[in-house]
Structures are given as structure tokens and as C-alpha cells.
C-alpha positions in Angstrom: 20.5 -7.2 -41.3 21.8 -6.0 -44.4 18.6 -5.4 -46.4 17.8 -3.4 -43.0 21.3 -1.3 -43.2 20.1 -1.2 -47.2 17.2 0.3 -46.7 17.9 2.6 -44.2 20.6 4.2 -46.4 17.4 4.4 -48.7 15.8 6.8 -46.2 18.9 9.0 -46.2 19.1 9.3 -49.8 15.7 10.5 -50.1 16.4 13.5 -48.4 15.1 13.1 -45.2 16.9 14.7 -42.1 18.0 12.3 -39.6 17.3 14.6 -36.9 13.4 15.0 -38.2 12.7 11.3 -38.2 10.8 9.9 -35.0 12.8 7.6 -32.9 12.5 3.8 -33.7 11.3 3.5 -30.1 8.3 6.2 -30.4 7.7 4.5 -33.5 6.7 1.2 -31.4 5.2 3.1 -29.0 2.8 4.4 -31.8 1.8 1.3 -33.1 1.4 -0.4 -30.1 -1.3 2.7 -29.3 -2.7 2.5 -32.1 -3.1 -1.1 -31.3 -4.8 -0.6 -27.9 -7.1 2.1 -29.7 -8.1 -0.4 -32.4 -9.4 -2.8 -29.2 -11.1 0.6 -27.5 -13.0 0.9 -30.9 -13.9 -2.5 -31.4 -15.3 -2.8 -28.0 -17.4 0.8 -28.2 -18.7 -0.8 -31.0 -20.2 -3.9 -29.9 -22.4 -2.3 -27.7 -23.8 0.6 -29.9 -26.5 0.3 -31.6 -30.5 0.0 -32.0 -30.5 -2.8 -29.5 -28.4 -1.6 -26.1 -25.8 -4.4 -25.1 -23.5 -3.8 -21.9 -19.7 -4.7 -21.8 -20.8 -7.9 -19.8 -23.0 -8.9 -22.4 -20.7 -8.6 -24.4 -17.8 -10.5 -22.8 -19.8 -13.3 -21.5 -21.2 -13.5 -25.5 -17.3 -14.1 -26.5 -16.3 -16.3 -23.6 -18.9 -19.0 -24.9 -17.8 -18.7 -27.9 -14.2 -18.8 -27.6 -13.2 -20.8 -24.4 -15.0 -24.3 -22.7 -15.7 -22.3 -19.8 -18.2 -20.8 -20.4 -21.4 -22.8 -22.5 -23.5 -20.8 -24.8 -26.3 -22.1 -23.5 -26.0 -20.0 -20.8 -26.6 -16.9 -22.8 -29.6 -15.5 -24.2 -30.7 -16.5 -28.2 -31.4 -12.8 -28.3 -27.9 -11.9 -26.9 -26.0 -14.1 -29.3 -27.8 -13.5 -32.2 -27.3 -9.9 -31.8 -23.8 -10.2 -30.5 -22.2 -13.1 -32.1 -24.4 -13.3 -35.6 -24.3 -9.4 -36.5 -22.1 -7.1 -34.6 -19.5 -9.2 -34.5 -18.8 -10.6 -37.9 -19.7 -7.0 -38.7 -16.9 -5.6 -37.0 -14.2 -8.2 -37.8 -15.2 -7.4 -41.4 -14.8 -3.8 -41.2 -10.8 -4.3 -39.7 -10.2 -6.6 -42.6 -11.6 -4.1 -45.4 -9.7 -1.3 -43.2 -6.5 -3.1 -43.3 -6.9 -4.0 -46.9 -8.1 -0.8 -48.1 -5.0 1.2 -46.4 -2.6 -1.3 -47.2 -3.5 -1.3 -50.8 -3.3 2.4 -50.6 0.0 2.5 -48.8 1.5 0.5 -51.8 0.3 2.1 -54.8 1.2 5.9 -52.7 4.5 4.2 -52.7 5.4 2.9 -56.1 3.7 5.8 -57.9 5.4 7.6 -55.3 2.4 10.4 -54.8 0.0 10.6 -51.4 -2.9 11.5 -53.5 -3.0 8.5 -55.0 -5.8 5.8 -53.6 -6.4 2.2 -54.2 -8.9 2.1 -57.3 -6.6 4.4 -59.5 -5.9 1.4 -61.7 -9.7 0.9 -62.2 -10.0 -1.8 -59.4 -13.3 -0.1 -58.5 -14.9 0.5 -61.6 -14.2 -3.4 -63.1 -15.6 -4.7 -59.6 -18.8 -2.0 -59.9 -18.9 -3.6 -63.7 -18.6 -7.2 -62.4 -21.4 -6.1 -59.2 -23.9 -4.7 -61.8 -23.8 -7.6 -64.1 -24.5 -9.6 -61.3 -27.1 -7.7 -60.4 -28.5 -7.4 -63.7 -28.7 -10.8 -65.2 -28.6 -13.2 -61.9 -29.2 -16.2 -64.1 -25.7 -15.3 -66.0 -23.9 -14.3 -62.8 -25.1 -15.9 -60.2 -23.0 -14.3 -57.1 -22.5 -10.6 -57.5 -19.0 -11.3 -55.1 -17.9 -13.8 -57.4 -18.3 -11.4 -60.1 -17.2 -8.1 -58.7 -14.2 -9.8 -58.2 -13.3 -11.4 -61.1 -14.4 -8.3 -63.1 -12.3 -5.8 -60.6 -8.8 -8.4 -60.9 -9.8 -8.0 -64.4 -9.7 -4.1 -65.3 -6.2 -4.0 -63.2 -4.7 -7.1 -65.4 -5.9 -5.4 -68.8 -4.5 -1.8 -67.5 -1.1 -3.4 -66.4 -0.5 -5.3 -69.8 -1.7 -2.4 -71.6 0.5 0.0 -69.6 3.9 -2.3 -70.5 6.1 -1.7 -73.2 9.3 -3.0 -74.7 9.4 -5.5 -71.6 8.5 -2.0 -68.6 5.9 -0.8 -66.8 6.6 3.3 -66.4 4.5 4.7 -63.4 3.1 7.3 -65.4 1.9 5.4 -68.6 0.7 2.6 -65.3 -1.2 5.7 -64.1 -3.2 6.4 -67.7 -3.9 3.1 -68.0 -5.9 2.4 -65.4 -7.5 6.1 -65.9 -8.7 4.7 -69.2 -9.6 1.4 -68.1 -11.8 2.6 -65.0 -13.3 4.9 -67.9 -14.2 2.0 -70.0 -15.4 0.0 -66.9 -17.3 3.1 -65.7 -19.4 3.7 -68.9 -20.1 -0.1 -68.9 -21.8 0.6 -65.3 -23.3 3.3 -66.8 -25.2 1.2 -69.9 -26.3 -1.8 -67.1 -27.9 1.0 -65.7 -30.0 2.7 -68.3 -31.3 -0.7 -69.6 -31.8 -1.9 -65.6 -35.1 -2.5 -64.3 -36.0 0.0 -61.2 -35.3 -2.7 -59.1 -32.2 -3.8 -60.1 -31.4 0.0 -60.6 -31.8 0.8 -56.8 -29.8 -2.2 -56.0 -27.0 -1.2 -58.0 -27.0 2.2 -56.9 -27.4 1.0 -53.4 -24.0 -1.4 -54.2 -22.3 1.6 -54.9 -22.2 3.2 -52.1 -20.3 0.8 -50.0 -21.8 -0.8 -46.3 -21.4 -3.6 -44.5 -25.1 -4.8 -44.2 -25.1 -8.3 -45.3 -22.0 -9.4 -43.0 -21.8 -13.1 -42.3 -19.2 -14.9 -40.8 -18.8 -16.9 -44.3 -17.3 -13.0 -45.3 -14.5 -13.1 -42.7 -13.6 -16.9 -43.6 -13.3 -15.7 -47.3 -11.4 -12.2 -46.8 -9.6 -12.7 -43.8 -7.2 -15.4 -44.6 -6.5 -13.4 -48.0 -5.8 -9.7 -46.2 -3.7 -11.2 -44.0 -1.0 -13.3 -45.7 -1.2 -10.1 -48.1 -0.4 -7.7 -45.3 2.7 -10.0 -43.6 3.9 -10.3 -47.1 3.7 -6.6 -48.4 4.8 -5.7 -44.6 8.4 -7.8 -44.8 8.5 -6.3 -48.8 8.3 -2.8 -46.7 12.2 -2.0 -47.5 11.8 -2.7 -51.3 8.8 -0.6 -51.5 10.9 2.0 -49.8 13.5 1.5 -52.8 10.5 1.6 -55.3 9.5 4.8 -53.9 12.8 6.3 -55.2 12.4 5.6 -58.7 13.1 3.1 -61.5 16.9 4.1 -61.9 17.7 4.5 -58.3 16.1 0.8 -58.0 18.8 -0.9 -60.8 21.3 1.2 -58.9 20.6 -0.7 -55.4 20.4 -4.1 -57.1 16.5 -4.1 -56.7 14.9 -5.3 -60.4 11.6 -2.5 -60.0 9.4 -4.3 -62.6 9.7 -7.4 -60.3 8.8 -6.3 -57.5 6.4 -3.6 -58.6 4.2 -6.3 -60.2 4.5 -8.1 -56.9 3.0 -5.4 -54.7 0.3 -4.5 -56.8 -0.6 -7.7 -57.5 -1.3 -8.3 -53.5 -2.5 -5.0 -53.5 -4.8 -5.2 -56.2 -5.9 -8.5 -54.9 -7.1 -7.4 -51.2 -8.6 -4.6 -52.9 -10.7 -6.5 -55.2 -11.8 -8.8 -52.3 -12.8 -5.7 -50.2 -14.5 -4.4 -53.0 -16.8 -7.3 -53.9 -17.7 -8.1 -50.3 -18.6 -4.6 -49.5 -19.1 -2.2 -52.4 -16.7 1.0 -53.1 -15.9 2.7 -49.8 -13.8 6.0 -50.6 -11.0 7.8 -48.7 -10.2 4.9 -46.6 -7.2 4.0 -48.8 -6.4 7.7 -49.8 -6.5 9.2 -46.1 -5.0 6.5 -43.5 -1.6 5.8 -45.5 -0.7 9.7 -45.9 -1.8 10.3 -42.2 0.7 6.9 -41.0 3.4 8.7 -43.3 3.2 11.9 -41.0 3.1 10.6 -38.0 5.3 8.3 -38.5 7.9 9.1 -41.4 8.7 7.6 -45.1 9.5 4.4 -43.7 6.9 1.6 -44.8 8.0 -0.7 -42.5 5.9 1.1 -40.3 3.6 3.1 -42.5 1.7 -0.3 -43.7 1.2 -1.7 -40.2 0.3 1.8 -38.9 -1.6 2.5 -42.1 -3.7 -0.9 -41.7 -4.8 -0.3 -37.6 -5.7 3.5 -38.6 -7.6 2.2 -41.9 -9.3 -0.2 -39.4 -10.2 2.3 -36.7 -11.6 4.5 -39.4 -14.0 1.9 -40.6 -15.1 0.5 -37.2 -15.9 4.5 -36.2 -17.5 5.4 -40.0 -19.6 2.1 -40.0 -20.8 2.4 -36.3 -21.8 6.0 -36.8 -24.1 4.4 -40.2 -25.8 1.9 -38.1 -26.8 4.8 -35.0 -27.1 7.9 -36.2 -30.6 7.1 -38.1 -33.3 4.2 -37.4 -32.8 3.2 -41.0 -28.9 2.4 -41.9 -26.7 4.8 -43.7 -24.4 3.4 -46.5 -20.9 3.5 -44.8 -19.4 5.0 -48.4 -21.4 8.6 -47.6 -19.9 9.2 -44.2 -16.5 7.9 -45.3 -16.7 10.4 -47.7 -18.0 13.1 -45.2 -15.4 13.0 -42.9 -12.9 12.2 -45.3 -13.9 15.2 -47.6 -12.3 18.0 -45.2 -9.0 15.9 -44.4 -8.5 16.1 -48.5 -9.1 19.9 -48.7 -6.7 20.3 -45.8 -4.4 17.7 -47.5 -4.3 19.6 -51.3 -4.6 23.3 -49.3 -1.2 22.1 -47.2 0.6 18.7 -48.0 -0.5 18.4 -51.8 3.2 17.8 -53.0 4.7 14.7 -54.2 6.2 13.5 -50.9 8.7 10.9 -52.9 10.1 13.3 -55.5 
């Protein structure tokens, strides 16, 4: 109770007006909606697309699955493949990038204490493209493009944190050039891997690039899901500190909170659901950028409840964005362009009306 009292004095000092803060009960009430929307979604979902499933389909589908009452035997092949094989996995998937994606963003909005700041500003993205296109490149060197986009993403983060530390700290801002330079590097190594590419291997890179959830297996979900979300119960019970990182170094040693500890914590889990995202799904934009800012208007400063807000909106977006990809053409549109078309306008409203450090 007294980190709770802590933080909450936090709040106050920050400036915020008491009297402007939504109620701790509409708060709940807000989640638990967005909750309920997050199921709406998911079930519109599994029954779009090129092969037209009902909601009985799709419940009977699950019930086999996921109770002895039902056997799956009594189910069509065609209905379980569809169901169980693609959509499904599919969908699960896009919650766990959602939820890391927003999370990740939520943190590093918070400690660089900036909403225009999104998950790959370290260079995340660009060390993961890097590790992708190596893969993709020479597969007898790097045999799994995941593997690689992975290690290669962890990587570019690592080198811009221990490059960004001096005399024993980490300053945000010098944090912030670091991984602009790094995701530089990383970004004209992409660059080279293309020009000596074959066309091939060109069009598959490019392809990687732009994000989507095409390939989604179940052997995804088993891989990201335990990962996103021990990283979002942690990062979610750290939600106070990160409210006392968002005030500043100084303000932090002030409070009794040691900044450089907890700083590398956070964006060490954030860095780490972000690299996982990234190598299962390519670089989806705006996700990370949009959903935390939106939580922190709806909802207040407070990131107790901007990161589990945060992660069901992050979520929603990707279930709507990657179920538009798969029905709006015969063939599939990358999930990175219409992230990027409806996110586009939210940003331009965002710089034309909120585009103010909200921490400072």
C-alpha cells in the first residue's frame, strides 16, 4: 500500500489536477470494455474471410478443441483446418504482437517521457530487418530468419545502450541518439544485403518488411506468448516506478527509486517482446506509437492502467488492421501498409494538437 500512496503522490507532483483525472472506478469500467471489445473483435474475425464461417462454426470448432464434450471428429477437416489451423493461431498472434508492440511503446513513451516516441527508436527494428535479411540472404549461414531477426534486433538495442552509458548513466537523451545512430548503421546494412540480393531474395526481403501475419502457426504463439506475457504482468506491477521514471532522473533519487535500475529493467522487457514481435512478424508501424498515447488520454498518466489499456487497444488494432489485409483484396495485403494508413491521420492530428511532451 505504500508504493500505491508513493506513487500516487507521483501523479500529484506532475502536475496533474485531481479534479481532471477519471475516477478509479471508470477507469475499471474502461478496461473491462475494452476487454469485452477485444472478445467482439476476435469473434468478427473468425468468421471473415475468403471462406464464409458462421458463429456456430466457429464455436463448435473451439468446443472440440478445448473441452471432452465435444470430439473433433465431429467437425468438418475443411472447418478445422480453416478454423483451428489458420484463423485462429492467426488471431491469437496478432493479440500477442498487439500487446507487445503497445506495451513496449507504453514503456519507452514513459522513460523518455515523450508520446511521440515508438518502440524501434533504439534501433530494435532495423537490427531485426538486418538479422531478417541475412537470413534471407545466405540461408545456409542463417538458417531461420526468426532466429536471426532476433538475435540481430536484441543486438542493435544492447550496442546502443552500452554506447549510450557514461561514467556509470544512461541520460535519455544521449539513450535517444544512440539508437538513432545505431538503427542508421543497421539500416544501411539492410540497404547493402539488398543491392547484392538476388531478385528473389530481394522480393522476399522487401516483402519482410512490410510486416503480416501470413505464415502463422501455432508453433508462433507457443514461442511468443509465454514471453509477452510474463513481460506484460511484470512491466504492469513495475507501472508505479515507470510512473517515477517518467518524472526524471533527479526526481527518481529524490523518491528513493535508483532510475538506471529500473530503466534498464523496463527496456530490457520491452526491448525483448519487441524483438520477438519483430522476428515473428516483420516491422508493423504505429501500433506501438498510436495505442499507448490514445490509453494515456482516455485514461490519464497513470501506467497502471495505460499498459493494460494500452495492450487490449494495441490488440484490437491489430485483429481490425490484419482482418481488413486478408478481405479487402483476393490476394493478401501486408498488415504494415494499412497500419500505416489508418495510423497516418491519427499522427497528423496527434503533432497538429497533442504534439507536446506530456511528462515535462
Amino acid at each position: 500500500m505504500s508504493e500505491w500512496f508513493q506513487s500516487l503522490g507521483v501523479l500529484r507532483r506532475m502536475g496533474y489536477d485531481d479534479a481532471k483525472e477519471v475516477s478509479e472506478r471508470r477507469k475499471v469500467i474502461v478496461l473491462i470494455s475494452m476487454f469485452v471489445t477485444l472478445f467482439l473483435a476476435t469473434a468478427v474475425a473468425m468468421v471473415m474471410g475468403s471462406y464464409k464461417t458462421s458463429i456456430a462454426d466457429v464455436y463448435l470448432t473451439l468446443l472440440a478443441h478445448f473441452t471432452p464434450f465435444y470430439e473433433v471428429s465431429n467437425i468438418s477437416n475443411l472447418h478445422n483446418t480453416i478454423i483451428w489451423d489458420i484463423r485462429f493461431p492467426r488471431i491469437i498472434l496478432n493479440i500477442c504482437v498487439g500487446i507487445a508492440l503497445a506495451i513496449a511503446g507504453a514503456v519507452y513513451q514513459g522513460v523518455f517521457r515523450n508520446p511521440l516516441v515508438e518502440p524501434y527508436i533504439l534501433g530494435a527494428s532495423s537490427g531485426a530487418a538486418f538479422g531478417a535479411a541475412l537470413g534471407i540472404v545466405f540461408p545456409a549461414i542463417f538458417p531461420s530468419i526468426q532466429i536471426s531477426a532476433f538475435i540481430f534486433g536484441s543486438i542493435a538495442v544492447a550496442v546502443a545502450y552500452m554506447l549510450a552509458r557514461v561514467q556509470g548513466e544512461t541520460p535519455v537523451v544521449t539513450l535517444i541518439l544512440a539508437g538513432v545512430i545505431i538503427g542508421s548503421i543497421f539500416s544501411a546494412f539492410v540497404s547493402i544485403l539488398k543491392y547484392i540480393a538476388t531478385d528473389t531474395a530481394l522480393r522476399e526481403i522487401v516483402f519482410w518488411l512490410m510486416g503480416g501475419f501470413y505464415y502463422a502457426t501455432w508453433d508462433d504463439i507457443i514461442t511468443i506468448g509465454p514471453v509477452v506475457l510474463i513481460s506484460f504482468f511484470v512491466l504492469w506491477g513495475l507501472g508505479w516506478k515507470l510512473n517515477i521514471l517518467s518524472m526524471g532522473d533527479e526526481e527518481a533519487r529524490g523518491l528513493g527509486v535508483n532510475p538506471e535500475k529500473y530503466r534498464f529493467i523496463v527496456i530490457s522487457l520491452a526491448t525483448l517482446v519487441t524483438a520477438f514481435a519483430v522476428s515473428l512478424v516483420g516491422i508493423i508501424a504505429w501500433v506501438g506509437l498510436m495505442m499507448p498515447h490514445a490509453a494515456r488520454m482516455i485514461l490519464g498518466p497513470d501506467n497502471r492502467f495505460v499498459i493494460p489499456s494500452a495492450a487490449m487497444m494495441g490488440a484490437i488494432y491489430l485483429i481490425v488492421c490484419d482482418t481488413l489485409a486478408r478481405t479487402l483484396t483476393t490476394s493478401e495485403i501486408p498488415v504494415g501498409i494499412i497500419t500505416s494508413i489508418l495510423g497516418a491521420p491519427y499522427v497528423c492530428y496527434l503533432l497538429r494538437q497533442k504534439g507536446r511532451v506530456i511528462f515535462g
